[in-house]
N, C-alpha and C positions, 0 to 999 in steps of 0.2 A: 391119211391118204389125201392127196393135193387133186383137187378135177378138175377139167379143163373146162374154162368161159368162154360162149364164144357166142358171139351176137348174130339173131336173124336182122337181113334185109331192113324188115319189117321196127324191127324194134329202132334199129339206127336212123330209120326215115323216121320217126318218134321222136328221139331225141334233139335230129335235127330243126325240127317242127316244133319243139319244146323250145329250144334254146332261139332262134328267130321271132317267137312272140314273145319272148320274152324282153328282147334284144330293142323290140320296141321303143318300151319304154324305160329298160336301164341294160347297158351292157354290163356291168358289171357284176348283176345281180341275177343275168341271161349264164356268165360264166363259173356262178357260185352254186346254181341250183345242176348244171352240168358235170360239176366237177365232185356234189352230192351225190349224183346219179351215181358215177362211175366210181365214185369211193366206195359205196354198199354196194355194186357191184363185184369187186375185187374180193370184198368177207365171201362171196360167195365156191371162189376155190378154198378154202379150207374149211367152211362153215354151212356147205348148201341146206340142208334141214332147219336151218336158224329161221327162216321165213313159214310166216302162218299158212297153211294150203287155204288156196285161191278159195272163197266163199260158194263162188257160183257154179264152181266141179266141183264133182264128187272123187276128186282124184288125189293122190297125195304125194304123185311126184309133179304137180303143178302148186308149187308155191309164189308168194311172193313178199316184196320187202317194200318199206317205202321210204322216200327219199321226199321228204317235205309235201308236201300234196300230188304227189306224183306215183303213183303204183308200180313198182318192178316187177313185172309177171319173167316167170321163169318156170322152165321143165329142167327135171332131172331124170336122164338116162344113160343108166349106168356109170361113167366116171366123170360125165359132161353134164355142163351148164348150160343150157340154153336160154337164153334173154329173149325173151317173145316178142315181147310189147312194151311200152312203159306211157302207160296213160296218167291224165288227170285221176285224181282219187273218187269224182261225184263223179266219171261218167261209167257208166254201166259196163261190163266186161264179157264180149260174145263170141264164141267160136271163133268169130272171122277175125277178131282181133289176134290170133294166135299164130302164129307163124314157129315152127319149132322143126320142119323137115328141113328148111335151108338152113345152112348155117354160114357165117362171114365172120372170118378172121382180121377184115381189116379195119373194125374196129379198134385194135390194139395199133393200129399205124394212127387211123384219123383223130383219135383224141385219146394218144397216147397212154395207154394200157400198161 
């Protein structure tokens, strides 16, 4: 069964915030760690359970994956992916990080999906 990905708000301001410090000090390496991201994102429609559930819930359809020091927080409900967050690895992971009611499709337009 194939589920659908599909990014909050929240997470896409993430990655755009990821990819701009990074952008800093090397672009090239601003567009390898992005292109990381979204590559273990993609295993995620056929493979969502592959990720260890999140340490700091007690919950087990919040998982996540990681993509170089970068944490891929995700829910899974029912046939859908949701991409929450995607922080640094050492910063700490709080509720408010979480964003999973909205969800945005245009992720697949803005860093082609």
């Amino acid at each position: 069964m194939a589920y659908r990905v599909v990014w909050s708000p929240k997470a896409l301001e993430d990655v755009d915030a990821i990819a701009a410090y990074i952008f800093r000090d090397s672009a090239s390496y601003a567009a390898t760690v992005v292109q990381r991201i979204l590559d273990s994102s993609r295993k995620l429609s056929q493979l969502p359970i592959s990720g260890p559930m999140v340490p700091e819930f007690n919950d087990g359809s919040i998982r996540e994956l990681f993509a170089y020091t970068y944490r891929i927080i995700y829910q899974i409900q029912g046939n859908t992916v949701t991409i929450a967050a995607v922080i640094h690895g050492k910063r700490l992971l709080a509720q408010a990080h979480l964003e999973t009611d909205e969800q945005d499709d245009r992720a697949s337009k803005k860093y082609e999906l």
